[in-house]
C-alpha positions in Angstrom: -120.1 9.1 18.6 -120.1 9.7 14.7 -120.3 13.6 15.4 -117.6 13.5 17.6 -115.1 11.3 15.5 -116.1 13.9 12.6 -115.0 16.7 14.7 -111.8 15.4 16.2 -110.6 13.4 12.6 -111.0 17.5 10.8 -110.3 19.3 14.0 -106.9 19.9 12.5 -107.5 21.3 9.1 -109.9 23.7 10.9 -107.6 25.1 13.2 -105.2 25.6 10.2 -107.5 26.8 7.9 -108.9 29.4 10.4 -105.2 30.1 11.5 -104.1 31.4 7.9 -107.0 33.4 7.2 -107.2 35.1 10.1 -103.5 36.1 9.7 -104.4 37.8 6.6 -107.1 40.0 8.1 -104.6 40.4 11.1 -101.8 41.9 8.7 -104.7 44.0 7.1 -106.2 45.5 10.1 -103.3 47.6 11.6 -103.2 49.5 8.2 -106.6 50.2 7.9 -106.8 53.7 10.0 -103.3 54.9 8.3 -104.6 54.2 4.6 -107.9 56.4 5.9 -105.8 58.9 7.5 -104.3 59.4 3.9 -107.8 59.0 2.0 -108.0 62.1 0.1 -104.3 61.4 -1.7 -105.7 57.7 -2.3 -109.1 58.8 -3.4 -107.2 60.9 -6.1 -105.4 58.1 -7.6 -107.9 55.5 -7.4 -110.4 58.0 -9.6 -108.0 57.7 -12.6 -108.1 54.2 -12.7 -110.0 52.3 -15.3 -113.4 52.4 -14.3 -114.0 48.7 -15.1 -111.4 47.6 -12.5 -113.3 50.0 -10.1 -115.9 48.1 -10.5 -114.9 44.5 -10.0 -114.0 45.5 -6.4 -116.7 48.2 -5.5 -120.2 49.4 -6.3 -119.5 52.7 -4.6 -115.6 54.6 -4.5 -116.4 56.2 -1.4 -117.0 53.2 0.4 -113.5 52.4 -0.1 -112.7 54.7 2.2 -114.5 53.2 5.3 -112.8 50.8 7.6 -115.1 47.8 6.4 -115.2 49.1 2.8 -110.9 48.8 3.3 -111.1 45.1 4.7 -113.4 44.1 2.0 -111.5 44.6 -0.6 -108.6 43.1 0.9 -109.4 40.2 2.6 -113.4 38.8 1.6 -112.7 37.6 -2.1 -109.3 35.8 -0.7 -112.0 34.7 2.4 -114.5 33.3 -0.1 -111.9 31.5 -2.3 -110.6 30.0 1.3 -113.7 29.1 2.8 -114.8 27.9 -0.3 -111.8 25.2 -0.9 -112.2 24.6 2.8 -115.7 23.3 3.0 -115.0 21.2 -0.5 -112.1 19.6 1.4 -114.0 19.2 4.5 -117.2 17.7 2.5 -114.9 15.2 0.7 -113.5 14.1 3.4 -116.5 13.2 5.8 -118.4 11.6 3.3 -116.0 10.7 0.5 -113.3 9.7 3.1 -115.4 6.7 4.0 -115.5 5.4 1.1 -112.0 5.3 -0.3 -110.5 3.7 2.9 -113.6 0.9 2.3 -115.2 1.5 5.7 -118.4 2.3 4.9 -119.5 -0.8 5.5 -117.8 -1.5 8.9 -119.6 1.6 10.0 -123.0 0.8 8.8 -123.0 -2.7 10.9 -123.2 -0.8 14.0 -126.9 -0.5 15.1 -127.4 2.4 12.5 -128.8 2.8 9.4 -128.1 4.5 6.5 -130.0 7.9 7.1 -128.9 8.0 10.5 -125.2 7.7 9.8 -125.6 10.3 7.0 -127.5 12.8 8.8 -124.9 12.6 11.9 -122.3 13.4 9.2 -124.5 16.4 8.1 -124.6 17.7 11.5 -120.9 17.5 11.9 -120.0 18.8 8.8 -122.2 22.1 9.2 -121.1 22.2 13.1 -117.3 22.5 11.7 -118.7 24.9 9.2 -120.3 27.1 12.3 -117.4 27.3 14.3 -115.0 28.4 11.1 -117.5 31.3 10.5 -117.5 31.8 14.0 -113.8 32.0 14.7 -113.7 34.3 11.7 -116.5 36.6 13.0 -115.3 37.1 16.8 -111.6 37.0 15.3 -112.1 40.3 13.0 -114.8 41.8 15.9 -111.5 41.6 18.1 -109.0 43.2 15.7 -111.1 45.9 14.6 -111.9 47.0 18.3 -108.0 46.6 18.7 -106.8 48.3 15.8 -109.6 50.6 14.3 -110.4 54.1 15.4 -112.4 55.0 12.5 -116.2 54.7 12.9 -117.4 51.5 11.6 -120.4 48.9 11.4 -120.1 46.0 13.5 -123.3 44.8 11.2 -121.6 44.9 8.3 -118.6 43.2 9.4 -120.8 40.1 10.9 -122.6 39.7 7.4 -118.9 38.7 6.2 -118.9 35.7 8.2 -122.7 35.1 7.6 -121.4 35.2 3.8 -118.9 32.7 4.2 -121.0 30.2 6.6 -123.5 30.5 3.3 -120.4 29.8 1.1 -119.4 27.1 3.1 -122.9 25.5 3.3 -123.6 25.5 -0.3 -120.4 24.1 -2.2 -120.5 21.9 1.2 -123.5 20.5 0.1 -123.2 19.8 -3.5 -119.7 18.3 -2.6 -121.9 15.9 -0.3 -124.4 15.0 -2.8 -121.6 14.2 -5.7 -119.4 12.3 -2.6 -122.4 9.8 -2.5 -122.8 9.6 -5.8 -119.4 8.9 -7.2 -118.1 7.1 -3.8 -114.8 8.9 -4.6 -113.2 12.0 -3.6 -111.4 13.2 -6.9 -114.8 13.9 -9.1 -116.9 15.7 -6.3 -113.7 17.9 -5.3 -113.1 18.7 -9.0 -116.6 19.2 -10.0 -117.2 21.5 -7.1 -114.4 23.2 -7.3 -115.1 23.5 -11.0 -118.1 25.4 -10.3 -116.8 27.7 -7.6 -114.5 29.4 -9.9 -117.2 29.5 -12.5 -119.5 31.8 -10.1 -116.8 33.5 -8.7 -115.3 34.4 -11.8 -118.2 34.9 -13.6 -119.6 37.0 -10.9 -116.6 39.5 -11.2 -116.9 39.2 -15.3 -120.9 40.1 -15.1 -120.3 43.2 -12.7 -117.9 44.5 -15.3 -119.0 43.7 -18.1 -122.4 44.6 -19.2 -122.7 42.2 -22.4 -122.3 39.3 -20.1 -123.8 40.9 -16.8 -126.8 37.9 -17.3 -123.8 35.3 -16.0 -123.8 37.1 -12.0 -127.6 35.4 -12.0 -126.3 32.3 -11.9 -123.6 32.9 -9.3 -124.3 32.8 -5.5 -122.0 35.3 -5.0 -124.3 37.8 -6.5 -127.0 37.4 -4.2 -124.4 37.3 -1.1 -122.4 40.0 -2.6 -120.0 42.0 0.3 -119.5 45.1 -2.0 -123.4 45.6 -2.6 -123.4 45.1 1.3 -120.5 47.7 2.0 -121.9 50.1 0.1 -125.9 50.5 0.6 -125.9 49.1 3.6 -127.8 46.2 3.3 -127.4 42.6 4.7 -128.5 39.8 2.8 -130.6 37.6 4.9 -133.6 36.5 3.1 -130.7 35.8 0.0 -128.6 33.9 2.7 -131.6 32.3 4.0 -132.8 31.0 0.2 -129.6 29.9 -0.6 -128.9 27.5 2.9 -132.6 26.2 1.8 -131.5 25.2 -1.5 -128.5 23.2 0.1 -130.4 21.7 2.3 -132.2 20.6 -0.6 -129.2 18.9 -1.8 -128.2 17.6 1.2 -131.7 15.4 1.2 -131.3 14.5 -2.4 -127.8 13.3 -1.5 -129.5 11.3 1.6 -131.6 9.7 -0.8 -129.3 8.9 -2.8 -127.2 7.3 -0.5 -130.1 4.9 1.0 -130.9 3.6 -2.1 -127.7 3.6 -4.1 -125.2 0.1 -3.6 -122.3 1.1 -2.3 -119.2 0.1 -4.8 -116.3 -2.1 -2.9 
């Protein structure tokens, strides 16, 4: 019963959320065999520009010029900051939400106890995160088989949604952990959000900058990075893997939290 009022009460903001970004990759993927009919011309131009630039958006120029390499560049860091802001709002909302409209309590007199009503919450709140990953996935499968002609890796393309279930998971999590804690939604939004744009910026700051480069190691987005993927080749699973255990290690320590700490009327 909790699961499904989760769902249905941020069935909404899901269907919106997915809606817009897969309009951007929509509006990308039409253009993505004319820019590599014109590569050589591009290829040209994009070898004059500062090399620093080059290297916030790629490890490699000549995966630029590859129909995943294209729709990276374009569309993942927009994704990430997207599904990133998504799962915060999300998090906030199923456990914050509760909290703030001072129904925690009329929930909890139900036969069901603390860890059981958090842990439902849990499982609905990484159920919403599946099927946003999900629609993304099949969504850009679909254009790129509609709109691509170029040779491409349908492997590469699915470790973009992997990437963003992982983002969503993990700034998901600490937002759940803070929500308990502060029994508010303004502190675990900002504090999250606060330390999204510290790893994504400092991410893009540590691959171009060498003097700082020691900042990326304490940035997921290094260790789920879509332009190393793009251009060796490989998928980050055991990273992905690692980084969904350490959320779910937050997600515990929030569930302990929340059994032991009074909640604040």
């Amino acid at each position: 019963m909790i699961i499904k009022k989760e769902i249905h009460s941020t069935l909404k903001s899901l269907i919106i959320w997915a809606i817009v970004l897969i309009s951007f990759a929509w509006m990308i993927a039409p253009f993505i065999d004319y820019v590599l009919n014109d590569s050589q011309s591009l290829k040209e131009f994009i070898n004059m520009m500062p090399k620093f630039m080059l290297k916030a958006f790629t490890d490699n120029i000549d995966s630029l010029f590859t129909p995943q390499g294209f729709f990276n560049v374009k569309i993942m860091m927009m994704a990430e900051i997207f599904t990133a802001i998504f799962s915060i709002m999300t998090a906030a909302s199923i456990f914050a939400h509760e909290f703030e409209k001072k129904t925690i309590e009329y929930i909890l007199i139900k036969p069901i106890n603390r860890k059981q009503l958090y842990q439902k919450k849990v499982y609905a709140l990484f159920l919403i995160y599946l099927i946003f990953a999900m629609i993304f996935w099949i969504s850009i499968l679909i254009l790129f088989k509609i709109y691509v002609h170029y040779p491409y890796d349908v492997k590469i393309l699915s470790s973009f949604a992997l990437y963003l279930f992982v983002t969503e998971v993990f700034f998901g999590s600490i937002t759940a952990m803070l929500s308990v804690i502060y029994q508010r939604n303004f502190m675990p939004i900002s504090i999250t959000m606060g330390i999204f744009v510290f790893m994504l910026i400092g991410d893009m700051l540590g691959n171009v900058m060498e003097s700082i480069n020691w900042i990326r190691y304490f940035s997921i987005f290094k260790y789920i990075s879509s332009n190393s993927t793009v251009a060796t080749g490989k998928i980050y699973l055991f990273n992905s893997l690692i980084i969904i255990i350490i959320s779910i290690g937050l997600i515990f320590t929030g569930q302990y939290i929340f059994e032991k700490k009074d909640i604040s009327i």
